[in-house]
N, C-alpha and C positions, 0 to 999 in steps of 0.2 A: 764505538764511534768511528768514522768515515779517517782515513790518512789523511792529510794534506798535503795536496799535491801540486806541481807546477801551473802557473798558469793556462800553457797548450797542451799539458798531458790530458789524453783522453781518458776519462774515468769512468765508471757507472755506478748510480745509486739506488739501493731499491727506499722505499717510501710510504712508510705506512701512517695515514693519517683517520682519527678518529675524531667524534664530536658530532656536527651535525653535519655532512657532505653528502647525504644520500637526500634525493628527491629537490636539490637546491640549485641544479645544474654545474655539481661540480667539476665532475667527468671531464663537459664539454670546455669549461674552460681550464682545465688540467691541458688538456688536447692544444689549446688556441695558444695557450703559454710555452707550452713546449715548441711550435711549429715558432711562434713567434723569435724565441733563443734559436732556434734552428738545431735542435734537439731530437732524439728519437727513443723509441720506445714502446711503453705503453701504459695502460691505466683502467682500472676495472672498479669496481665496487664487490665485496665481499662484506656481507654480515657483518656491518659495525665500524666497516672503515672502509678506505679506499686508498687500495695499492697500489704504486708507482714502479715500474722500473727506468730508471730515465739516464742517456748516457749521451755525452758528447765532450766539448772542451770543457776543462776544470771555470773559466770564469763564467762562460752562462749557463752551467749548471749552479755554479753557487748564486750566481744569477736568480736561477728560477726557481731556486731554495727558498730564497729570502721573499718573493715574491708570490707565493702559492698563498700567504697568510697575507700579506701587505693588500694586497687584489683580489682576495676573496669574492664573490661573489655578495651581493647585500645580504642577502639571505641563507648564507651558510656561518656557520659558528664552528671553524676548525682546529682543534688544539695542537698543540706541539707537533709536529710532526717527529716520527723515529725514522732516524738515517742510517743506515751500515752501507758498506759498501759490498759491493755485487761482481759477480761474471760479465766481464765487456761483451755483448751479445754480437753487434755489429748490426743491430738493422739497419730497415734502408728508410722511416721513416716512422712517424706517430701513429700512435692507432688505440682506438677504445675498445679493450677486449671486452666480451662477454662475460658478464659478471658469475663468479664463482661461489657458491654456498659453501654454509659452513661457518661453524662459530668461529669471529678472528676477534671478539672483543663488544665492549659496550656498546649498544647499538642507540643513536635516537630518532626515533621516528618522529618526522617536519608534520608542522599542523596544517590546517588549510592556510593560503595566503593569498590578500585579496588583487583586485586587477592591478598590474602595473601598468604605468605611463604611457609606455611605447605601446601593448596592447589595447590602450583605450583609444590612442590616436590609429589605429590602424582600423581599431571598430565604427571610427568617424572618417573615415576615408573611400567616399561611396568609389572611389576605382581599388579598393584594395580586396582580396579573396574574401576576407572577414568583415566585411564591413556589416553591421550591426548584427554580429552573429554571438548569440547570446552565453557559448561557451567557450570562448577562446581563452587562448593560455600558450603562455612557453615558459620554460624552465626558472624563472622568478618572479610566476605567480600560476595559482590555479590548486584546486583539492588537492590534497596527498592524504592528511589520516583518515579521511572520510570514502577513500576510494582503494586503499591498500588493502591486498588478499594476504599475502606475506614477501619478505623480505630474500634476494636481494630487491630492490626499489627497482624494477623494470615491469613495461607494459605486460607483457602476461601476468604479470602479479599481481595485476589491479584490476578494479571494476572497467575501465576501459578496455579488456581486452578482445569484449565481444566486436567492439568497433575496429575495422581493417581499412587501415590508412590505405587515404588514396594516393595518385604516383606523386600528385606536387606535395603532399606532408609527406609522403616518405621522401622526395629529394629534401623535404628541410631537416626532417630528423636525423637523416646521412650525412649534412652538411655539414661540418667542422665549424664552419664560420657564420653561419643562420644562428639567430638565437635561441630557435625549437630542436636545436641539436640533441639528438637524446632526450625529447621533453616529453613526457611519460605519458601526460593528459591529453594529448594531443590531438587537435581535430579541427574541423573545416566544416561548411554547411554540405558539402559532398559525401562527406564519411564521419561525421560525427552525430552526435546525441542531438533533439530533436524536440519542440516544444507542441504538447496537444491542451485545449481550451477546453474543457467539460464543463460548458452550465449544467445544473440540475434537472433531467427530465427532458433533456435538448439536445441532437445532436454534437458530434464533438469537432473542432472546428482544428487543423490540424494544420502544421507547417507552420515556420516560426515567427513571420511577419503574421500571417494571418492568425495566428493563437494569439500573438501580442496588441494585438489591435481589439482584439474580442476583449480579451483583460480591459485593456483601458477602457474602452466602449462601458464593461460591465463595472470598474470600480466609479467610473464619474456618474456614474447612473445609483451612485449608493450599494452596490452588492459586496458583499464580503466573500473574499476570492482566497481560498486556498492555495496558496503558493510553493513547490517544490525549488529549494534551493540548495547550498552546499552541502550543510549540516542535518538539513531536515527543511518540514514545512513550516511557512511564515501564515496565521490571518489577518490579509493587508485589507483596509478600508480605506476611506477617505478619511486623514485625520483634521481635518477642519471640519467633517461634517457632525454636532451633534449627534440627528438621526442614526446614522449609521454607526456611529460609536457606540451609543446606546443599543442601538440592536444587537452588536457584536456582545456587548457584555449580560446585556438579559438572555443569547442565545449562549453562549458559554458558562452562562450561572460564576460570571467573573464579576462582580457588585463596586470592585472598592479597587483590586489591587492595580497599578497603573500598567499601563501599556506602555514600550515602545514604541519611537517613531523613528522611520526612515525619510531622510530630509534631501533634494538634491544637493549636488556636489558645489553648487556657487554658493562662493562666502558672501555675498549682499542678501541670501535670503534669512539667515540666521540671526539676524537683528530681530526678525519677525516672530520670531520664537523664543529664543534665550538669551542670555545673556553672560557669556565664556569668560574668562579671563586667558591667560596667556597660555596655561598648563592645561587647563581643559579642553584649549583648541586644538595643542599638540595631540593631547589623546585620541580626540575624535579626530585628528586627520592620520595616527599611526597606521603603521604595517598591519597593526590589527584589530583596526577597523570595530571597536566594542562599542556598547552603548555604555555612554557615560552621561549619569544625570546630573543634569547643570540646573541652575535658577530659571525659573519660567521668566520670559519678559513680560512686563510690566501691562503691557496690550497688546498679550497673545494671540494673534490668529487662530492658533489651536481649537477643539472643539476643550470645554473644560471637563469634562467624562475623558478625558485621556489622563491624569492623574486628579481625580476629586479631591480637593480639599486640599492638596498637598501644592508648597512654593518651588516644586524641581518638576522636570520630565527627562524623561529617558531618551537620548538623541543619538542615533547611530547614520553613517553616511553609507553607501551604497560598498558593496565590497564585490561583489561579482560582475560580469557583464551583462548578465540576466538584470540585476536590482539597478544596475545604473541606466540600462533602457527603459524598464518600469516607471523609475522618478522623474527622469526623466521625458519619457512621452506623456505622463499623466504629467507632470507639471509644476507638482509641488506635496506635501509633505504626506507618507501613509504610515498608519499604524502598521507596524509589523511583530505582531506579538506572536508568541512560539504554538503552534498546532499542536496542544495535548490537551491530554486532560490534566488539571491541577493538579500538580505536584509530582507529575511524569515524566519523564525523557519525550523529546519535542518528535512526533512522528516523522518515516523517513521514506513510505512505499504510499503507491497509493492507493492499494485497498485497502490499508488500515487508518488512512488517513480518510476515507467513505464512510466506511463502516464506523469510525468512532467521533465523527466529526460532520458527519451526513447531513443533520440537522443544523449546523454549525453556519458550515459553507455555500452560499448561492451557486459556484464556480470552484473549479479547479484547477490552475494551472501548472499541468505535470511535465517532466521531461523523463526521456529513458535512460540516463545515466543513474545507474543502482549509486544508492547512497550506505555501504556499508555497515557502518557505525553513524549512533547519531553525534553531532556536536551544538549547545544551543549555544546562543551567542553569549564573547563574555560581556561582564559587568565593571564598571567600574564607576569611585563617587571621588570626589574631592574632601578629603579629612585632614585636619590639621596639616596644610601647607602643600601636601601631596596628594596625589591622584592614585587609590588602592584599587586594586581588584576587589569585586563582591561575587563575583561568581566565571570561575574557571570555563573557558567554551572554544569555542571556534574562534583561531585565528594565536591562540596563545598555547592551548594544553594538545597533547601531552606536553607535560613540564618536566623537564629534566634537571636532574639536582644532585650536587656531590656532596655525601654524607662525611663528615667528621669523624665520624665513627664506622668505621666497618662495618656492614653483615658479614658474617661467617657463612650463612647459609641462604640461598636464595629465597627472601621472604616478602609475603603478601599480606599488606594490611587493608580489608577491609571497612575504614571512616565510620563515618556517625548513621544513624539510618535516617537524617535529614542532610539536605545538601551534600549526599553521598559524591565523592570521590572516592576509586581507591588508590592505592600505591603499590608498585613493583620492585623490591629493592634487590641489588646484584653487587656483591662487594661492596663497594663507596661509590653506588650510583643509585640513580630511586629516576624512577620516573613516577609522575601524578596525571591521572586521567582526567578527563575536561568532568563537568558537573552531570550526574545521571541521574540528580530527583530526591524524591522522598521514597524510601524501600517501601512505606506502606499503603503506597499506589499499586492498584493493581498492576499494571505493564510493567514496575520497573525494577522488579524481581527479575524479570525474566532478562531486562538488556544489563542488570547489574552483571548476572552470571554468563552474558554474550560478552562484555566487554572485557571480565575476568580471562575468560577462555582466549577474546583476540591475543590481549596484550600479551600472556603469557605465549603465545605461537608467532607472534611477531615477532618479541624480543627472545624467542627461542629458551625460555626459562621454565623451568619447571619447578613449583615452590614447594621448599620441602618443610617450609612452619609457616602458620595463619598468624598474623596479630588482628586482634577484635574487641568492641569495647567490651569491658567489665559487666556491660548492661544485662542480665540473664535473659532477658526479655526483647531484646532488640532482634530485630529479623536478622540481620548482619550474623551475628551472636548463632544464633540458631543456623545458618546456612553455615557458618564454620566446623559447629559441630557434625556435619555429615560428610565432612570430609578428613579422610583416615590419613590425618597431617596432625603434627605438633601443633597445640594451640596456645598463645599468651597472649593474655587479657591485659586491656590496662585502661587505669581510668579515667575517662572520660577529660576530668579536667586537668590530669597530668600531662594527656598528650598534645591537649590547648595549649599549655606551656611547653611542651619539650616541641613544640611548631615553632614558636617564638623564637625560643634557644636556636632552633636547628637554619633559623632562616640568618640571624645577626652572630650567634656561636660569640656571645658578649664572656665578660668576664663574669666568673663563679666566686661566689652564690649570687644569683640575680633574684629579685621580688618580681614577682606573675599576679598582676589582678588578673584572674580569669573570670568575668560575669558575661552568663546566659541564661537561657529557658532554665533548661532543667538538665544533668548530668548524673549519672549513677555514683554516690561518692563511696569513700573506703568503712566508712559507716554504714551503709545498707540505705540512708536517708538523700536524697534529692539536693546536689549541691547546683550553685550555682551564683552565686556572691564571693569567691570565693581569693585567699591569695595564698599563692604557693610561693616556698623561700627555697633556693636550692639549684639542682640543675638536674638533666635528665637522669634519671634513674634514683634520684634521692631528694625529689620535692616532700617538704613538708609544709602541713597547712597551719599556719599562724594568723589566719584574721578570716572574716566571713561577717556571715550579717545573720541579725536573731532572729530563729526560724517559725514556721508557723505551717498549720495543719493547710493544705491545699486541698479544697473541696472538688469532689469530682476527679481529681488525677490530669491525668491528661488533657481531660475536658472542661480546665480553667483556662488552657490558653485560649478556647475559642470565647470563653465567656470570662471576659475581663469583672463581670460582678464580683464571679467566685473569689477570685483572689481579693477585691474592694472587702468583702463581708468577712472573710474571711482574718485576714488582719484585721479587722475593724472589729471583733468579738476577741482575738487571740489580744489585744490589746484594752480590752474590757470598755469600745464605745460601742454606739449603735448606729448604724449608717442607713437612711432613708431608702436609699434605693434598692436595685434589683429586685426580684420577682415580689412580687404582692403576698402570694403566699410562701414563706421561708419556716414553717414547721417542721417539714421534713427533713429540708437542707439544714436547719440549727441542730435537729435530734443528731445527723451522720456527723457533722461536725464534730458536735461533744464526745459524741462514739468512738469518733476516731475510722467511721465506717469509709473506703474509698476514700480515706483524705492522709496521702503520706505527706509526711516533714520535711520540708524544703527548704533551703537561703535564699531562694532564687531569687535575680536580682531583677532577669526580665521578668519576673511574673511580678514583682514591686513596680514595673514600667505600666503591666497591665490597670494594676489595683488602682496607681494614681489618675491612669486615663478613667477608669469608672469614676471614681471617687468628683474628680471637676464636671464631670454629665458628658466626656466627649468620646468616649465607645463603652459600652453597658457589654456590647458583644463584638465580633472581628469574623470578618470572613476569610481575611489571608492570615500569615503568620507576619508580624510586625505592625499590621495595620496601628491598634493601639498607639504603641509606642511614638509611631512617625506622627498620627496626629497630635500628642503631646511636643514632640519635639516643634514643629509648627510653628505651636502656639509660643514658645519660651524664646526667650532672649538673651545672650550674653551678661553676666549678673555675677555680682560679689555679694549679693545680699540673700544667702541663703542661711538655714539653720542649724543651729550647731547637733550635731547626732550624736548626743551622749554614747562615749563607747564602754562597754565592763568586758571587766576576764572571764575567761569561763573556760576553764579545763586550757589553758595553753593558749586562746586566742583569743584576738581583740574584738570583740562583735559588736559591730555596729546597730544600735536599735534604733532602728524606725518609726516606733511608734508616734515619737518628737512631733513628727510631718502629719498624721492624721488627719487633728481637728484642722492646718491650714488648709489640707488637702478639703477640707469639708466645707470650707467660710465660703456663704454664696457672698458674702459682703466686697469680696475680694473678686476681679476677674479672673476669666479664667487664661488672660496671659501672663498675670501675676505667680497667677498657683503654679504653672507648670514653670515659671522662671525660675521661682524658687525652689523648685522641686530639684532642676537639675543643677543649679547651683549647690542644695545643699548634698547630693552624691560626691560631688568633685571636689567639696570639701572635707567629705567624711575620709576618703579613696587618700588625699592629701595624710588626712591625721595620720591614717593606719598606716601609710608609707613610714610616715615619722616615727611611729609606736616602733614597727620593725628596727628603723636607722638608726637607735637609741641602743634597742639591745644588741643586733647583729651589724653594724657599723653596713650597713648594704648601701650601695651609691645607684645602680642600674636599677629601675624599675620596667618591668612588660606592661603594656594592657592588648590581654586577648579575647576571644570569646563577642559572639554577636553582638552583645549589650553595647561595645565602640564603635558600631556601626554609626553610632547616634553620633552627630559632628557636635552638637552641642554640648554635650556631656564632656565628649572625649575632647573638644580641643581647650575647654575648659580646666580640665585635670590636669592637661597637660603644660599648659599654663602654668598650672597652679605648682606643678612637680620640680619645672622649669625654674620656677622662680626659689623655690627654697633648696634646690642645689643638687637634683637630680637628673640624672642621664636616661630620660624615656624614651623607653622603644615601644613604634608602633610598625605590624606588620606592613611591607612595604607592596614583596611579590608574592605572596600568597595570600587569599582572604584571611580576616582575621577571625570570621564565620567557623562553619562544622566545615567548610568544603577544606582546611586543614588538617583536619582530623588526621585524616590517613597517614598525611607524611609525619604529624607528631606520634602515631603509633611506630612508626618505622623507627623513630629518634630514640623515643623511650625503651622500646622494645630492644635497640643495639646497645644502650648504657645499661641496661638491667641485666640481662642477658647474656653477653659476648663474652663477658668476663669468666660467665662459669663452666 
């Protein structure tokens, strides 16, 4: 620690701060602070932190101590800083040295951040340099993870470096007191990145007003325009046009799942569309700029082919200066759904955005600023009182998190092979990568293991153990094993709950409902209903639901009959529907042929949607579920789910629900009211079964199945009211895209010890 010294004794401190100070513009206002106190010195960025030497009188040095964190920058997250004291150098004033490599500590790499203020006014200002120039940026706003090569955080480091500033950006990024001081992205319509219009078969129409005029020209005329933006390519339409929504979705073979819409930035038009409450408007106007689906209004403009069937849409505001001139000159609201193929990472170049999208798009609107890595946009819903993440993306991930538990060894977890994330952990720090797909898409193998490889050369780590699910069968699974690293496995719905544990760190033993699809259990059998007692490294499973033969395997989730018939023979009725002929499917059934043992709780979501006639099949993953949800209403009047013991746990049986799930006498807003009423009562019992023997006061709910707001704010309710303390995930999904960091949790309680 530093002496203390007299007021006018001249001292010197050196200053090492870590957190997030690289790519935030810390530097330059390290610089403006010090010249401010009338200070000198200097200040560099080094791998993982930014060193200070800083020396003048003892009071506006303690001065500019106390204000390094007070005055931070909006967008930097800087921790403690470490002080010692230093060699009085004598210089003659401040200065931002060139940044030194070299590991000096935890590093976090800033995600992209959307246009700020002062840059949007400067982009509306026809006498300013940038005026509607569609990539402008300074130091607290503009791409970082999407444009970094590697680390320290400076322009040769980055995809900007082919771009060579002209003399007025280089006088601003020399400037001390300009706010593009040191600002990485930096660029002008003289020296920067550059917009080209490609219709299909048509000349390419080039230079930025004129590519932006083509665009609009072509989206108000109905075309479906391939959009290059931060993270990747958007396909933006008209979202008021039926026509063209429809053609986007029969040209994409997208049937059902909803789109995203980009909305302009004035609050009177959004009456016209949804309808926010207080916390939803926060969200959709944060720093990070997600789509959060809100309630459709009541007399939507919208085309209804932007979510079918469904009472929300997905609403995100303009976050670059490309998307705020788009909504802006067209006028009013565009779909902007992610440029892949389903269940891919969102394309980012654009000959693969031609080649696999050719057909797709009438137009292209490309720029030459290389995009890296992809990032798709996040997600976020409104659930029981809060606004959660559903899917990690641009503007939020990479997500950086201090572990309660140690790693001992630099390690790499792998996630689920849906809603893939992975995780990097370094001592008591993890970072989590934005959302990369489903593994068993074609493309997203290959950016799983581009992304693998960034993070690890960014954050300068080299992993010397894999964690991967238990699944033998999981792509994840299998790419671990060809890598000549220690591997530990764990299961699936352990590390659902050691997510939970690692995000709240509650008091032990806590209760984990974990219900989803399907998860590899410690049994060899398919769990997924499932509740764990305990905390990371020593879950045990004390309740679940009573299992039944899943027909087809994997190919129940697309065909919610499977699972309807399926139960509905394992429970000894007979259910009318699905296919006309079911010889075959009854013979594999009783066989046992393709049909493993599951709890699953979503595939119980599926069987009910078959069972009332409202999806027989699904083209996305959840579809089912969300149309049941829909239909159901807040309700106390559901049925009681006889529970029995069986080997140690309290299993829920089902069958109860069947014949109501069958009664066409009854509606079908009735059936599914009661359907999810009587979950949240079962979910309630079993809480209480546990609280009887093991006195447990915390309950979790994790796992996709609390996606659903009905179910879940139900439960919770219901948890609430008989004297439970529920946690529900806040800043990580409660989805698979957790996965990884609970591998990380679980794998350092299991493990570190031995």
């Amino acid at each position: 620690m530093p002496t203390q010294p007299s007021l006018n004794m001249m001292i010197a401190r050196r200053i090492r701060i870590r957190g997030r100070v690289q790519g935030v513009g810390f530097r330059p206002f390290i610089c403006r602070l010090a010249r401010r106190f009338g200070l000198r010195g200097w200040v560099r960025n080094r791998s993982g932190e930014v060193d200070i030497h800083i020396e003048g009188a003892a009071e506006p040095v303690s001065a500019f101590v106390n204000a390094i964190r007070s005055e931070a920058p909006p967008l930097a997250q800087p921790e403690v800083p470490r002080i010692e004291d230093t060699e009085f150098q004598n210089y003659s004033e401040f200065r931002i040295r060139d940044s030194e490599p070299g590991a000096a500590g935890p590093i976090v790499i800033p995600p992209d951040y959307f246009v700020c203020a002062d840059c949007l006014a400067e982009m509306s200002d026809p006498a300013a340099r940038r005026y509607r120039y569609p990539f402008t940026n300074c130091t607290q706003c503009g791409p970082r993870y999407t444009i970094i090569d590697r680390l320290p955080y400076d322009r040769p480091h980055t995809a900007m470096a082919e771009f060579s500033l002209c003399p007025d950006c280089q006088a601003e990024y020399d400037d001390p007191a300009d706010r593009r001081h040191h600002a990485q992205p930096l660029a002008c319509p003289l020296c920067g990145p550059t917009l080209e219009f490609r219709p299909v078969g048509l000349e390419p129409v080039r230079g930025n007003e004129a590519a932006l005029a083509a665009c609009i020209q072509g989206l108000r005329t109905g075309q479906i325009v391939a959009v290059k933006g931060v993270g990747g390519y958007h396909l933006m339409c008209d979202a008021r046009s039926e026509v063209a929504v429809q053609r986007l979705r029969k040209r994409k073979h997208r049937p059902a799942k909803p789109l995203a819409v980009l909305i302009p930035e004035q609050a009177g038009f959004l009456a016209e569309w949804a309808t926010l409450n207080h916390a939803e408007q926060i969200w959709l106007r944060s720093p990070l700029r997600p789509i959060v689906i809100v309630p459709k209004a009541a007399h939507s403009t919208l085309a209804p082919a932007i979510a079918p069937g469904l009472g929300e849409v997905g609403l995100m505001l303009p976050y670059s200066p490309l998307h705020h001139l788009l909504v802006a000159d067209f006028g009013g609201p565009l779909v902007a759904t992610s440029a892949n193929i389903s269940g891919e990472p969102v394309l980012t170049d654009a000959d693969s955005v031609k080649r696999r999208l050719g057909t797709v798009a009438d137009a292209f609107l490309h720029h030459n600023r290389p995009i890296r890595r992809p990032a798709d946009d996040s997600v976020f819903r409104r659930v029981g009182n809060h606004v959660r993440p559903l899917r990690l993306g641009r503007g939020l991930a990479p997500v950086a998190w201090r572990l309660k538990t140690p790693v001992q060894r630099p390690t790499l977890a792998l996630g689920a092979d849906l809603k893939n994330t992975i995780a990097l952990a370094v001592e008591d720090r993890v970072v989590i990568s934005p959302h990369l797909g489903d593994l068993g898409a074609p493309r997203s193998l290959d950016v799983f293991a581009q992304v693998i490889s960034d993070l690890c050369r960014l954050y300068a780590v080299t992993p010397e153990r894999i964690v991967c699910d238990a699944h033998p069968g999981y792509f994840s699974t299998r790419w671990a094993q060809g890598q000549a690293l220690d591997i530990h496995r764990v299961f699936h719905h352990h590390a659902h709950a050691s997510a939970l544990f690692g995000e709240f760190t509650p008091e032990a033993p806590i209760l984990v409902f974990t219900w989803d699809g399907l998860g590899f259990g410690e049994d060899g059998t398919f769990w997924g209903g499932e509740a764990l007692l305990g905390e990371p490294g020593q879950w045990r499973r004390v309740a679940s639901l009573r299992p039944f033969r899943l027909i087809g395997g994997d190919q129940a989730s697309r065909d919610p009959w499977r699972c309807a018939l399926a139960m509905s023979w394992e429970a000894g009725l007979e259910w009318s529907g699905g296919p006309a002929e079911r010889g075959l499917v009854r013979a594999a059934w009783e066989r046992g042929l393709n049909c493993p043992v599951t709890t699953s709780a979503g595939r119980w979501f599926d069987a009910a949607a078959a069972l009332t006639g409202l999806a027989g099949t699904q083209s996305h993953e959840g579809q089912a579920a969300m149309a049941l949800e829909v239909c159901g209403v807040p309700s106390r009047e559901g049925l009681d789910i006889p529970l029995y013991w069986d080997n140690g746990l309290w299993r829920g049986d089902w069958a109860v629900l069947l014949p109501m799930l069958m009664d066409g006498t009854r509606t079908v807003e009735e059936r599914a009211t009661c359907f999810h009423a009587s979950l949240a009562g079962l979910l309630l019992r079993q809480a209480e079964k546990i609280r009887q023997e093991y006195g447990v006061r915390q309950v979790g709910l994790t796992g996709g199945v609390f996606q659903n707001r009905l179910l879940t704010e139900q439960a919770l309710q219901l948890l609430a009211e008989a004297g439970f303390e529920a946690l529900l995930p806040e800043r990580l999904p409660v989805n698979d895209a957790a996965i990884s960091f609970g591998q990380i949790v679980e794998s350092a309680a299991r493990y570190e010890g031995q």
